[in-house]
C-alpha positions in Angstrom: 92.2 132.5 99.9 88.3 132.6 100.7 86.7 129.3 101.4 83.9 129.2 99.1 79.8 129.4 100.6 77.6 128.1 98.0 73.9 127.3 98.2 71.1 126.8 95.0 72.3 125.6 91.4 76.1 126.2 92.8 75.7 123.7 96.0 74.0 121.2 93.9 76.7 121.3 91.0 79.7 121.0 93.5 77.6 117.7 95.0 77.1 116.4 91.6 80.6 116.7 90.8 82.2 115.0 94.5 79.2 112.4 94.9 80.4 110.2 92.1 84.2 110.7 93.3 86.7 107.8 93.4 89.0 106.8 96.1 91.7 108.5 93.7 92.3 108.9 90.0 95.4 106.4 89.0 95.1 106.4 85.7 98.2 108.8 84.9 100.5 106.6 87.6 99.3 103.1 86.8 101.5 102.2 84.1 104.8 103.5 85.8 103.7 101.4 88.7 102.7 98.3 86.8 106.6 98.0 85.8 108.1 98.9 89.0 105.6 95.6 90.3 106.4 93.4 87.3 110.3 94.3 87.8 110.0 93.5 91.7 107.9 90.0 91.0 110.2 89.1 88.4 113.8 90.0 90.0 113.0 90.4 94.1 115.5 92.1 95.7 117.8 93.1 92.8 114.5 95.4 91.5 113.6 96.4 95.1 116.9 97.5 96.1 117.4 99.9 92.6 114.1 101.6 93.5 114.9 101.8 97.1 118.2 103.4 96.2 116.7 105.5 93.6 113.9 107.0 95.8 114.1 105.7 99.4 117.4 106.9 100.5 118.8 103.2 101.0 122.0 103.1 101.1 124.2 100.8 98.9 125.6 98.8 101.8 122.5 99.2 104.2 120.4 96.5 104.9 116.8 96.7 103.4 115.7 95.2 106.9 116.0 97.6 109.9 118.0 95.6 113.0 115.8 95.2 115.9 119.1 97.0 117.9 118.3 100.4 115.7 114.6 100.1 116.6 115.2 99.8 120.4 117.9 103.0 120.2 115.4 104.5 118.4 113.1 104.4 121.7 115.7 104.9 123.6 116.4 108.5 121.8 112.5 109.4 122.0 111.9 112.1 124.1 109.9 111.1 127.5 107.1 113.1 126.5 106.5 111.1 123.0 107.5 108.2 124.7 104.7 108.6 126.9 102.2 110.3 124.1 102.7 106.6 121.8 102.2 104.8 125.0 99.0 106.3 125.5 97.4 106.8 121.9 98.8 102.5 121.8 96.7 101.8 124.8 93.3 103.4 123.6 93.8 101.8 120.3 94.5 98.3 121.7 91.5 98.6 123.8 89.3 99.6 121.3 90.4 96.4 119.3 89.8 93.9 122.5 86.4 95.6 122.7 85.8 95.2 118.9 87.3 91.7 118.3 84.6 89.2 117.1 84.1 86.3 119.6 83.5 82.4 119.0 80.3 81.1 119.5 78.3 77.9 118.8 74.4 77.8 119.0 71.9 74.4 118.3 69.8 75.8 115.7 67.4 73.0 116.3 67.4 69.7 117.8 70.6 68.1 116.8 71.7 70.5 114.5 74.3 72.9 115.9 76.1 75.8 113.8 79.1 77.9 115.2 81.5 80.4 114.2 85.3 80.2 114.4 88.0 82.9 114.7 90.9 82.8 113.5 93.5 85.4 112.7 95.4 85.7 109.2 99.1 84.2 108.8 100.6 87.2 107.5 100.0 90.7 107.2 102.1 93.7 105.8 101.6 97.2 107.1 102.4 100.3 105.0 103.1 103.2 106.8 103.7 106.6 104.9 107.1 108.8 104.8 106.4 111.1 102.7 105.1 114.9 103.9 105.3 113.8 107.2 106.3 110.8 109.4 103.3 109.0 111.1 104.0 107.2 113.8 100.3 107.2 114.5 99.5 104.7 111.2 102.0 102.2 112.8 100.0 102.1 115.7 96.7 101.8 114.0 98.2 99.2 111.7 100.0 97.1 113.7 98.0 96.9 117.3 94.8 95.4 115.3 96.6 92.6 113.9 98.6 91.6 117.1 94.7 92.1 118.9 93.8 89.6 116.0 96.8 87.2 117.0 98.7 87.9 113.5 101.7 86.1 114.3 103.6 87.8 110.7 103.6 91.4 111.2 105.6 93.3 109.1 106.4 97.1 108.3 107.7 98.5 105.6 108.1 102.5 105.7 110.2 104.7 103.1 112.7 107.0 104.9 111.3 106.1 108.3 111.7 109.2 111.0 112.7 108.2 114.3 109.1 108.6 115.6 107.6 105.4 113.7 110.9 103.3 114.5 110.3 104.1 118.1 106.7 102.8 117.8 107.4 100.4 116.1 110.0 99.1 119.1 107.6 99.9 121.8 105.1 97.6 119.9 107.7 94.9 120.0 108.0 95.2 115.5 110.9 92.8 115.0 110.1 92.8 111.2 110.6 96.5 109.9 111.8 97.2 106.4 113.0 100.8 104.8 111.4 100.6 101.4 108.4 102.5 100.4 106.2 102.9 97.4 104.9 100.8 94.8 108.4 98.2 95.0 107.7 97.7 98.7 103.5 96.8 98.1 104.9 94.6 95.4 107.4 93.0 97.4 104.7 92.2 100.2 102.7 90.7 98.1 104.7 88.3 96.1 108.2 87.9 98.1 112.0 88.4 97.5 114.9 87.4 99.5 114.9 89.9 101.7 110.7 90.6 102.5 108.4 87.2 102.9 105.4 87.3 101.1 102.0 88.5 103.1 98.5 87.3 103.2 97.5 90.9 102.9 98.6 94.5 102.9 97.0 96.9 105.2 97.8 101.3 105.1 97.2 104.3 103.5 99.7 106.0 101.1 100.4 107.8 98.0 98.8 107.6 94.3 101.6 104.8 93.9 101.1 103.0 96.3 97.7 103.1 95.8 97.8 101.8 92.2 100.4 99.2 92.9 97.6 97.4 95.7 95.1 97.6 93.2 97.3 95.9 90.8 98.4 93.0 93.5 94.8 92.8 94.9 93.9 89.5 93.1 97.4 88.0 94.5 97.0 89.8 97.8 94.5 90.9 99.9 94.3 94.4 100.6 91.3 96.4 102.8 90.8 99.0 100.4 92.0 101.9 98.1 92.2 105.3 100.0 92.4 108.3 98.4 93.0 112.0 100.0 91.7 113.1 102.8 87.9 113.5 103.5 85.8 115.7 106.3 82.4 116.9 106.4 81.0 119.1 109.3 77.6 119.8 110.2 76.6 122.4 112.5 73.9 124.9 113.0 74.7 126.7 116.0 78.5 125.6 116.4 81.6 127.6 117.5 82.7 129.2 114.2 86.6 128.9 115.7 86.6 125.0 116.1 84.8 124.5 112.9 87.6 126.8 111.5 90.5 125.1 113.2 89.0 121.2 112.2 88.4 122.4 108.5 92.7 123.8 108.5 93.7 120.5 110.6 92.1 118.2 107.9 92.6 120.5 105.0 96.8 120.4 105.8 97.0 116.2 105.1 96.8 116.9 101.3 96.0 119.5 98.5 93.1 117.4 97.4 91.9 116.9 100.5 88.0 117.7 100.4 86.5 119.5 103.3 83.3 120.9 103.6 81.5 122.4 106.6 76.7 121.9 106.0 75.1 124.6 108.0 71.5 126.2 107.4 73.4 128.8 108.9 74.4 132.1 106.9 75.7 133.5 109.8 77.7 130.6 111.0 79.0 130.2 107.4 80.3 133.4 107.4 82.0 133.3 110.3 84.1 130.1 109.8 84.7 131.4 106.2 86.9 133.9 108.0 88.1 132.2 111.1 89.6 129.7 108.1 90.8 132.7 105.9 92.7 133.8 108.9 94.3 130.7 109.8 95.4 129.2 107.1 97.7 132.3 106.4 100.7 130.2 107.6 99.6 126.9 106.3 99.7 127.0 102.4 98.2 122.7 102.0 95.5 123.9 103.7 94.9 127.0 101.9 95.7 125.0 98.6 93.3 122.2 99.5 90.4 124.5 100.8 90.6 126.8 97.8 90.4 124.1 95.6 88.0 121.3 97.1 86.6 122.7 100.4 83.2 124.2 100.4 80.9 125.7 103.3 77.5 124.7 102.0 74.2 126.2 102.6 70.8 124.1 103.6 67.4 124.8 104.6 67.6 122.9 107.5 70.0 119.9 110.0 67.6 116.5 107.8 68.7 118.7 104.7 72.4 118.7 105.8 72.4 114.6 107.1 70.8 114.0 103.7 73.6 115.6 102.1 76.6 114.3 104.0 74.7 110.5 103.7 75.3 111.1 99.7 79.0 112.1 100.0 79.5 109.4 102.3 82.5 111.1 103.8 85.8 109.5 105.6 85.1 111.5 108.6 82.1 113.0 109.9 81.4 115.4 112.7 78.2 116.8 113.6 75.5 117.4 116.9 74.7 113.6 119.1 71.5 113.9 118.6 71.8 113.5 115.3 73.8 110.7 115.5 71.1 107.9 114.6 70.2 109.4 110.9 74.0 108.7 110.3 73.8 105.9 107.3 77.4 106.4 105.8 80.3 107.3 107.1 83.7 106.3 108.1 83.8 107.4 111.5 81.7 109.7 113.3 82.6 112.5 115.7 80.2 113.7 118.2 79.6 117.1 120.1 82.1 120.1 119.7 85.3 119.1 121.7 85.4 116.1 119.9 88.2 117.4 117.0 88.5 114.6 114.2 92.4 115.3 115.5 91.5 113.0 118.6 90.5 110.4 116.4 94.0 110.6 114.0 96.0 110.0 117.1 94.7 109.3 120.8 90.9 108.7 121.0 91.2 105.0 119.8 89.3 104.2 116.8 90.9 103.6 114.1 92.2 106.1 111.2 93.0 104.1 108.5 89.2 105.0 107.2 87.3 104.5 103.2 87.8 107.4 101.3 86.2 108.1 97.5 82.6 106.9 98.7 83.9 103.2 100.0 82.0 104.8 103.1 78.8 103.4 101.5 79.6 100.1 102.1 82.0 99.8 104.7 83.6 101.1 107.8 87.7 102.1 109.0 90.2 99.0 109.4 89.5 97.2 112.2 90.2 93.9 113.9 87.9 91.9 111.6 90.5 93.0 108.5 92.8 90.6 110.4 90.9 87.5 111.1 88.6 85.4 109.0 85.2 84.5 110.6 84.6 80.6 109.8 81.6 78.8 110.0 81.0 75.4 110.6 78.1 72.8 110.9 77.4 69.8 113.4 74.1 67.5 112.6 73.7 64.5 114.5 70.5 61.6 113.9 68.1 63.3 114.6 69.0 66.3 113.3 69.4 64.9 109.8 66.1 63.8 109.9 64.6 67.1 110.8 66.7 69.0 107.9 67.0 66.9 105.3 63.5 66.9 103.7 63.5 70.6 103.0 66.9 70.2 101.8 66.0 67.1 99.7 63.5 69.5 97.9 65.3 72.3 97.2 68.3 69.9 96.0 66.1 68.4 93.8 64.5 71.8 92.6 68.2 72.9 91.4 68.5 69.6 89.9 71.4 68.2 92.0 70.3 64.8 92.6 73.7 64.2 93.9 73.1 66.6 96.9 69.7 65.5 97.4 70.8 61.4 97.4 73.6 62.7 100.1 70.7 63.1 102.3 68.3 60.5 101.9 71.2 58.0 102.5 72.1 59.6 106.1 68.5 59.3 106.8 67.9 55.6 106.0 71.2 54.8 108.3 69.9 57.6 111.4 
């Protein structure tokens, strides 16, 4: 396996053909999943439990709910040194969210007219965390601690085949609603309710093609924060050390075959020395070696504005490149400064969240954050003699619109002010 170094005609053909990328292609899953959601709306848990049977090793007599008793023994087995590791990464992410929750305010925009902003958190959320390659007890945390920062007061889990890890995170968070279903028949039970799983206001998480497809097909029913597709990392580096390059393009490359990773340098040298340091390393890691001989690229510029041009086109999940070149950064997920900050640091510990756009969303918005958990509400307060100082301006444009209504909604405050 050789990572590929392109530059000229090549470079620009591989851009062409990611730039325009989508957060995942569903067409060949869609119609698969668009039964299994229709089924699970239609017949609640009697659907849910056949699919959960069928694929997510639920037992006939098992409940679909976990007890909160098999959550806390689930701690209780953890090993001290994960015990400690989740009570860490759970820390950092929580304060992160404190630091990034939006705050109330209320401001007199002129003389008797005061506007304000209210916060308050949804009803009901429903977090997805995956169970398929490998358990990740990290996406509880980043799922759940952001809506209990929010002041959710409906948090609940649902997981396919949930390893011990994630049940013991989900305990130490104080989870009391955890459910063992997975896939499309879980996303659809979220969003519209059976017997055993409430409805939610909206459904938070990465996962697979499936459950991917099944939130875009509930999304007008029930909020969701976005489709995400594979994995996504771009490097840029001109004089960086060829090893962590190496090691960051492996770690990335090994969450999916169709991750895309891709190191810009103006660099030959450099180029050629990760292209090795990867060819070695991925010898005992065959996702990564599938995923960086098919989508991963080391790509050649003339120079570091070339490169941030570049990467600002694919608008990748997860960026790292030099400080000072943070401030040209237009689109990105999250960013990753200086060389011993791995991407790695920001899946589990560093505490911003992963649960990033993928597929270009980068363009026009950032990771899951507290704000996907509260809605900002504005509000108005006029008194006498504000009315008097706002309404002719309004009166005009009412009456511009033709809205005499609106405009005679105004005049009559003023004649009684």
């Amino acid at each position: 396996m050789r990572i590929r170094i392109l530059d000229g005609p090549k470079r620009d053909r591989f851009l062409r053909s990611i730039e325009d990328r989508g957060a995942t292609d569903l067409a060949e899953v869609e119609p698969a999943v668009r039964r299994i959601v229709k089924q699970v709306r239609r017949e609640g848990d009697r659907a849910l439990r056949r699919y959960a049977e069928r694929w997510d090793g639920l037992g006939k007599n098992e409940s679909v709910r976990v007890p909160e008793a098999v959550l806390q023994q689930a701690w209780q087995k953890t090993p001290a040194e994960l015990r400690d590791a989740i009570a860490q990464a759970a820390a950092n992410i929580r304060r992160f969210c404190e630091w990034q929750k939006p705050e109330e305010w209320r401001r007199e925009i002129h003389p008797g007219v005061c506007v304000g902003q209210l916060v308050r958190p949804l009803a009901s959320v429903g977090c997805y965390v995956p169970g398929g390659r490998y358990p990740l007890p990290s996406t509880l945390l980043m799922t759940v601690i952001p809506a209990q920062v929010a002041g959710v007061p409906e948090i609940r889990v649902v997981s396919p085949r949930p390893a011990q890890a994630i049940l013991a995170a989900a305990a130490f968070l104080g989870v009391s609603e955890f459910y063992r279903v997975g896939g499309a028949q879980a996303v659809a039970a979220l969003a519209y309710g059976t017997e055993s799983i409430p409805r939610v206001d909206k459904i938070v998480g990465p996962g697979n093609r499936y459950v991917t497809a099944a939130k875009k097909l509930v999304a007008f029913d029930c909020a969701i924060e976005f489709l995400a597709g594979p994995t996504e990392a771009v490097f840029i580096s001109e004089e960086g050390n060829a090893v962590f390059i190496a090691c960051d393009l492996v770690a990335q490359a090994e969450h999916d075959p169709d991750a895309l990773c891709i190191l810009i340098t103006s660099s030959r040298e450099l180029a050629k020395a990760v292209q090795a340091e990867v060819q070695q390393r991925v010898r005992t890691n065959p996702i990564a070696a599938a995923s960086l001989s098919r989508r991963g690229a080391i790509l050649l510029v003339a120079s570091l504005d070339d490169a941030i041009e570049i990467s600002n086109r694919i608008a990748p999940e997860h960026l790292t490149l030099p400080a000072e070149l943070a401030p040209a950064v237009q689109n990105a997920g999250s960013v990753f400064l200086s060389e011993f900050t791995p991407q790695s640091a920001g899946d589990y510990i560093s505490g911003p969240n992963h649960v990033l756009p993928t597929g270009g969303m980068a363009r026009v918005r950032g990771g899951l954050s507290v704000l996907d958990y509260v809605r900002l509400i504005s509000y108005q307060e006029v008194s006498g003699e504000g009315i008097h100082r706002i309404a002719p301006p309004a009166i005009v444009l009412a009456e511009a619109e033709g809205l005499r209504g609106h405009a005679e909604s105004l005049r009559v405050r003023c004649s009684h002010a």
